[in-house]
C-alpha positions in Angstrom: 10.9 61.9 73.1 13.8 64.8 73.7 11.4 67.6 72.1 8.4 66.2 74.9 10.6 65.9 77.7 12.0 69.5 77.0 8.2 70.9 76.7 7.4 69.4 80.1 10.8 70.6 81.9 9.6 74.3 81.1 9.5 76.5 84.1 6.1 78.1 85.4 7.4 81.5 84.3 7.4 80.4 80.8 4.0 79.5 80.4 2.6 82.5 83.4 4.5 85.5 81.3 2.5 85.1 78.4 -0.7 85.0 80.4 0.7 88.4 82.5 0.9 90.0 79.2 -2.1 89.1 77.4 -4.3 90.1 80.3 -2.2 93.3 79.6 -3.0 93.4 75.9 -6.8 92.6 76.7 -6.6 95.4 79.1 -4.9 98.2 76.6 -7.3 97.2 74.0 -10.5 97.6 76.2 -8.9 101.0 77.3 -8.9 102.1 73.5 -12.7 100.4 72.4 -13.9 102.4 75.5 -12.5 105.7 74.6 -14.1 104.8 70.9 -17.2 104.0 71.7 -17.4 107.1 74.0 -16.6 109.6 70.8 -18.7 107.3 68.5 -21.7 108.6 70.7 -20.5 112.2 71.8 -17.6 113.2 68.7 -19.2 114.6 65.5 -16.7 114.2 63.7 -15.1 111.2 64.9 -14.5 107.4 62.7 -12.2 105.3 63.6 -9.4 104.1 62.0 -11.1 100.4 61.8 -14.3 101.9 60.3 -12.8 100.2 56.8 -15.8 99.3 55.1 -19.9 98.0 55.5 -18.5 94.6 56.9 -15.4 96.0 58.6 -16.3 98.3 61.1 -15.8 98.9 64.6 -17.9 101.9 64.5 -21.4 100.1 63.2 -20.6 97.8 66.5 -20.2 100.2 68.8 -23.7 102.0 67.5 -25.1 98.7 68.1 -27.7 98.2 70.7 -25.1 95.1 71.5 -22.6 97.0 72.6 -24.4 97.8 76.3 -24.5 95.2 78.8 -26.6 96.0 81.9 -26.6 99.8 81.0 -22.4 99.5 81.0 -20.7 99.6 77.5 -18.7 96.3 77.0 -15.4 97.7 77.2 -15.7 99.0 80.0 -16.7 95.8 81.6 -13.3 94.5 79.9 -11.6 97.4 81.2 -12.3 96.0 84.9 -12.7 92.2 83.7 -8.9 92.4 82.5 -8.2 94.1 85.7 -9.2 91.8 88.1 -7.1 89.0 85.7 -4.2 90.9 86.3 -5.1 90.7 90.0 -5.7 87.4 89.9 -1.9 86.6 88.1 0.0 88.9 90.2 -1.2 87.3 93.5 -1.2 83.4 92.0 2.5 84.6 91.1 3.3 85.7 94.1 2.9 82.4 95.7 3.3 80.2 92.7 6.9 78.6 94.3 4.4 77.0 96.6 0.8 76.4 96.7 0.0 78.6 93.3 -3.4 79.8 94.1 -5.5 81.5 91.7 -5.2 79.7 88.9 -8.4 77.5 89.0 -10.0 80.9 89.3 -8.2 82.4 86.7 -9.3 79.8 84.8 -13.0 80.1 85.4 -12.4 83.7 84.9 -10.5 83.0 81.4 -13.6 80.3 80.7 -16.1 82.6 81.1 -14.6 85.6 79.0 -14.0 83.1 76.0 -17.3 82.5 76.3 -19.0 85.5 75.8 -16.3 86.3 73.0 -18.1 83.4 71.8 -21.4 85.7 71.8 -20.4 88.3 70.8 -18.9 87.0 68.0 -22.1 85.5 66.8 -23.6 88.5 67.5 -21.5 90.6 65.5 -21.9 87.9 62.9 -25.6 87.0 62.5 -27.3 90.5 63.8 -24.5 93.8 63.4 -23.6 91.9 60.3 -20.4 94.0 60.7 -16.7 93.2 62.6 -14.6 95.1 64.4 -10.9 94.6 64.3 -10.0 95.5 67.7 -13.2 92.9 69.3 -11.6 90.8 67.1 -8.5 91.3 68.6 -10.0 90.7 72.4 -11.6 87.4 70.9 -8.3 86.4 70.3 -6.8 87.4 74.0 -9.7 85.5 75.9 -8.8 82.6 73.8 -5.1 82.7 74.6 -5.7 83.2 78.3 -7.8 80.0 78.4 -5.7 78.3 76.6 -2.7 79.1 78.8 -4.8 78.8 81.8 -5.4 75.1 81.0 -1.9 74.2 80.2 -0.8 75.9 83.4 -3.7 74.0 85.5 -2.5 70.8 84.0 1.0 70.7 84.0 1.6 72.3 87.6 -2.2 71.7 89.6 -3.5 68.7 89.2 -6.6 67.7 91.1 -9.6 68.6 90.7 -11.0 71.6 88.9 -13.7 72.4 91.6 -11.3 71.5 94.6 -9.0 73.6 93.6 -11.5 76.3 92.7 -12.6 75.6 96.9 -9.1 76.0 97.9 -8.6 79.2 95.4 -11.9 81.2 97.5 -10.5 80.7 100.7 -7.0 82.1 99.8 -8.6 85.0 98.6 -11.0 85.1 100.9 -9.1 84.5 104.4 -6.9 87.3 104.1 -7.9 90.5 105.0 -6.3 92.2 102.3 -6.9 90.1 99.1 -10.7 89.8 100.7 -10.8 93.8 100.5 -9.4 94.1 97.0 -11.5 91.2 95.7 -14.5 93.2 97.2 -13.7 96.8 95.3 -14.1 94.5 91.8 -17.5 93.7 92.9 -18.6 97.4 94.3 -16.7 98.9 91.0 -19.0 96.7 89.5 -22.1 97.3 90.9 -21.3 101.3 91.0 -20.9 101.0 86.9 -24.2 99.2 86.9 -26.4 101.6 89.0 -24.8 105.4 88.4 -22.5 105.1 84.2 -23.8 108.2 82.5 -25.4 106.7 79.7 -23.7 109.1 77.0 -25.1 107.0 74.1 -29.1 108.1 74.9 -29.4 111.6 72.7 -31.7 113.5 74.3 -34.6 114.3 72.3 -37.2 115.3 74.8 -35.2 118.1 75.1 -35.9 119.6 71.5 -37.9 122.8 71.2 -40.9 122.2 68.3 -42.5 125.3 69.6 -39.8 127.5 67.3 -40.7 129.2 64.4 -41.4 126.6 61.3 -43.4 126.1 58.2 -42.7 125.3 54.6 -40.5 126.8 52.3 -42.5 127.5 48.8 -41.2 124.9 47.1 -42.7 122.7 50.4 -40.0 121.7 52.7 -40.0 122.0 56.2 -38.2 124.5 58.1 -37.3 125.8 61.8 -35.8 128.5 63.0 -35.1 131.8 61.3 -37.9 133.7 59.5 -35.3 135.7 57.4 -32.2 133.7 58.4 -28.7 134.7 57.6 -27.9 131.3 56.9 -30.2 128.5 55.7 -28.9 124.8 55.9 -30.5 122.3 53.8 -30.3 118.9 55.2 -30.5 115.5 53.4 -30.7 112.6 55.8 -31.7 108.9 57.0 -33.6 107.5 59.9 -31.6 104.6 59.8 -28.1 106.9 59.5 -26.0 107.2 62.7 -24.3 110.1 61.8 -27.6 111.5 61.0 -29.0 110.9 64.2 -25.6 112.8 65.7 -25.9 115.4 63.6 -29.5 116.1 64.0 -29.5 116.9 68.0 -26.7 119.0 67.0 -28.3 121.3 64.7 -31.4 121.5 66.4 -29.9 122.9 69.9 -27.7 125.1 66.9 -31.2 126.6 65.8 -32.5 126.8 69.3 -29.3 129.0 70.5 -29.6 130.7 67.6 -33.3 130.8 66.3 -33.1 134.2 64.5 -29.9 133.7 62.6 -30.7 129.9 61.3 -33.1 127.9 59.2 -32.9 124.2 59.1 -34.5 123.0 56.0 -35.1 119.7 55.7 -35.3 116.9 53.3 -35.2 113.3 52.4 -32.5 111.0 51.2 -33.0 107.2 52.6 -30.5 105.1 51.4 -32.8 102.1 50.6 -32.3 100.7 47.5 -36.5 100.9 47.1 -36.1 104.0 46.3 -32.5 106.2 46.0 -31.3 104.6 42.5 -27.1 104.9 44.2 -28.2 102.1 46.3 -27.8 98.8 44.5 -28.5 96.4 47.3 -30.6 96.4 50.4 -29.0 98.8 52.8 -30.8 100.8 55.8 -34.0 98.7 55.1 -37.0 100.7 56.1 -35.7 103.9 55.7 -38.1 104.5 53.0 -40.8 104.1 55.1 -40.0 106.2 57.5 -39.3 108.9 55.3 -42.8 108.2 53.8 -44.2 108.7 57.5 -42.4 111.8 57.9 -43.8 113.1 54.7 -47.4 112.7 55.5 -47.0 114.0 59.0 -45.5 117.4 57.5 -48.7 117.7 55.3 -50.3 117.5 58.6 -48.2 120.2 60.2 -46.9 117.5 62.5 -43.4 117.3 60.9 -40.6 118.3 63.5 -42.5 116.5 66.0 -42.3 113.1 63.9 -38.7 114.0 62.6 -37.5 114.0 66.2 -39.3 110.9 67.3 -38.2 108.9 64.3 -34.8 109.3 65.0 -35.4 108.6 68.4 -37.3 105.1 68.0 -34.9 101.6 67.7 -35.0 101.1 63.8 -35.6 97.0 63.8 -39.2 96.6 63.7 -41.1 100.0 62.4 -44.3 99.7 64.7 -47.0 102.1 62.5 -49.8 101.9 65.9 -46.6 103.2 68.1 -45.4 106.0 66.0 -49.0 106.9 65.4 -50.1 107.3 69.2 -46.9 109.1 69.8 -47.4 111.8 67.5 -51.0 112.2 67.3 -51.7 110.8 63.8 -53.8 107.9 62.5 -52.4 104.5 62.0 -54.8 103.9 59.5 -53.5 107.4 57.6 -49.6 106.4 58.3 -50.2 103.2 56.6 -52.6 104.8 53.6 -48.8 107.0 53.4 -46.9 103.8 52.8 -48.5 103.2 49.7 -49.6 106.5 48.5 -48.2 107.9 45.1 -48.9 111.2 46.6 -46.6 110.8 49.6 -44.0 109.0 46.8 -44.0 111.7 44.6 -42.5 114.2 47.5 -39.8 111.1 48.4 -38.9 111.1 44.9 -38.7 114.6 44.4 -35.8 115.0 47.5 -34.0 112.3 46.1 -33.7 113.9 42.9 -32.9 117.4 44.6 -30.3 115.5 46.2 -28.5 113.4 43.1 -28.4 116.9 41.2 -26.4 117.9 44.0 -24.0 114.6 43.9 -24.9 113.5 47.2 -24.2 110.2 47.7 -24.0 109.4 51.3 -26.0 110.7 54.7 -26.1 113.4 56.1 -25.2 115.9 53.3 -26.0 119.3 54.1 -26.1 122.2 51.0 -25.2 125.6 52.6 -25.0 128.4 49.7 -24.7 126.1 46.7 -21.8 123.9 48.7 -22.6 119.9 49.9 -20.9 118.9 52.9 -20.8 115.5 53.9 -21.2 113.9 57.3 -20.4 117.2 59.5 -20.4 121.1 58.4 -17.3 122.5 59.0 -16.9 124.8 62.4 -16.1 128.0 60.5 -19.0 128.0 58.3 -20.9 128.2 61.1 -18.9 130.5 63.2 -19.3 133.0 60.8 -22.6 133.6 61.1 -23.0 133.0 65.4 -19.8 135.9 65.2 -21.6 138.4 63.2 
């Protein structure tokens, strides 16, 4: 009886610090996923330090279609969401000795983050089928603000939830100054909705196909450079990221530079249907798509296909669609599927590429030497220099 008596003799501070600080936490934390999931899109070289392993990974979330909410990426809705909690806590503080408005607001506003933790957690669970540490972590701040927000409601508001939810709107509301400060959340809001730069579309449209290509004797596609000083060899994945990074990259590299640099290209999908280093189903399709690409550069459509490929939304491969957009027959594309033909080529750039030791995407061979994931500056500076 002491111990309960004690808990309910604690002061509103005790119970309306932690909530100040969480909403502080949440708001660090969104600061820090947003700054992430900007380099994820625009850094070439950037992982971060979460990016632990296939099911541990706050990179593979923020690649995730998921990670946009009404063309805004969700940190940066968190970003303002945990702002306008602190706004809420700072006035509900302010006149807590006495009425202590806000907190039936707060509340609704904790309820409703929670809830699309909720979400996203599912999400991240049953479609990315990968977790990141620091969501994780604002999964666990929504939580604790709800649960603080109900204690608080309980032990020093009772009444009703929507009353006091009534009585919260007009406090804001009917005072100039907390009406004009509640409005800027909701035109911040609507300005991030209608004008974010939406940094995580590449821009592919912008590719120029109309540079010098063929095939290379051994028949491999190339771009660029008739007598280059310096030939890159690439081994990628439709269904890599880092591929998909690295690929607008070089291209605009050849196009600054088209009579210093080849691109060559060739295959590597990590699908376990094909690449033998694969052991379990991993960037499913990727074999197909390779196969596509293929039988599109025997058609002297290659670069046209490469670039859409890596363009399209990987989770359903549409043969009719890729067809009509690059001018070849759906009934060829899916004769390619199942050609031996076609699988003979696939085969033949894995192979190239396990005699090299590659064993993840992209992998680029530049004068005998494999690089992984990005080229490094000053092999390239060397030859843009001279």
């Amino acid at each position: 009886m002491k111990n309960r008596d004690k808990t309910r003799a604690m002061p509103f501070p005790f119970y309306a610090v932690p909530v100040f600080l969480l909403a502080l936490a949440g708001f660090f934390d969104s600061v820090y996923l947003s700054f992430s999931h900007f380099r994820v899109y625009t850094d070439l070289s950037y992982k971060s330090f979460c990016a632990i392993s296939k099911a541990i990974n706050c990179d593979t979330v923020s690649q995730s279609p998921y990670s946009i909410f009404l063309g805004v990426p969700v940190p940066v809705w968190g970003v303002l969401g945990y702002l306008f909690a602190i706004f809420l806590i700072i006035f509900a503080w302010k006149d807590f000795k006495h009425q202590r408005r806000g907190w039936s607001a707060f509340l609704l506003v904790a309820s409703l983050f929670s809830t699309y933790s909720v979400i996203l957690a599912l999400i991240s669970n049953y479609l990315i089928h990968s977790y990141c540490i620091m969501c994780i972590a604002s999964y666990a701040v929504n939580l604790g603000l709800l649960t603080y927000a109900i204690i608080i409601k309980r032990r020093f508001l009772p009444g009703p939830f929507l009353k006091g939810l009534a009585d919260d709107l007009k406090f804001f509301l009917f005072s100039w100054k907390r009406a004009v400060t509640l409005g800027m959340f909701g035109v911040a809001a609507a300005a991030m909705i209608l004008w974010f730069p939406p940094y995580w579309h590449m821009n592919y449209d912008s590719l120029d196909t109309s540079l010098p290509h063929g095939m290379t004797e051994d028949g491999h596609p190339w771009i660029g450079a008739a007598s280059p000083e310096l030939t890159i060899v690439e081994y990628t994945d439709y269904m890599c990221f880092q591929c998909r990074k690295m690929h607008v990259y070089l291209r605009k590299l050849v196009e600054a530079y088209p009579e210093k640099i080849r691109l060559v290209h060739k295959h590597f999908p990590m699908d376990n249907k094909v690449n033998p280093i694969v052991k379990e189903p991993f960037h499913v399709g990727a074999a197909k798509l390779a196969r596509i690409a293929v039988y599109a550069a025997a058609k002297g459509k290659f670069w046209e296909t490469n670039d859409f490929l890596f363009s399209i939304p990987k989770k359903d491969i549409n043969i009719k669609a890729i067809a009509r957009a690059v001018g070849l027959e759906p009934a060829a594309l899916a004769w390619a599927l199942k050609s031996r033909e076609v699988g003979a080529v696939l085969n033949r750039d894995i192979l190239d590429g396990l005699k090299l030791g590659i064993a993840a995407t992209p992998s680029y061979e530049i004068n005998g030497q494999v690089y992984t994931g990005i080229i490094p500056p000053d092999v390239i500076r060397k030859v843009i220099k001279g």
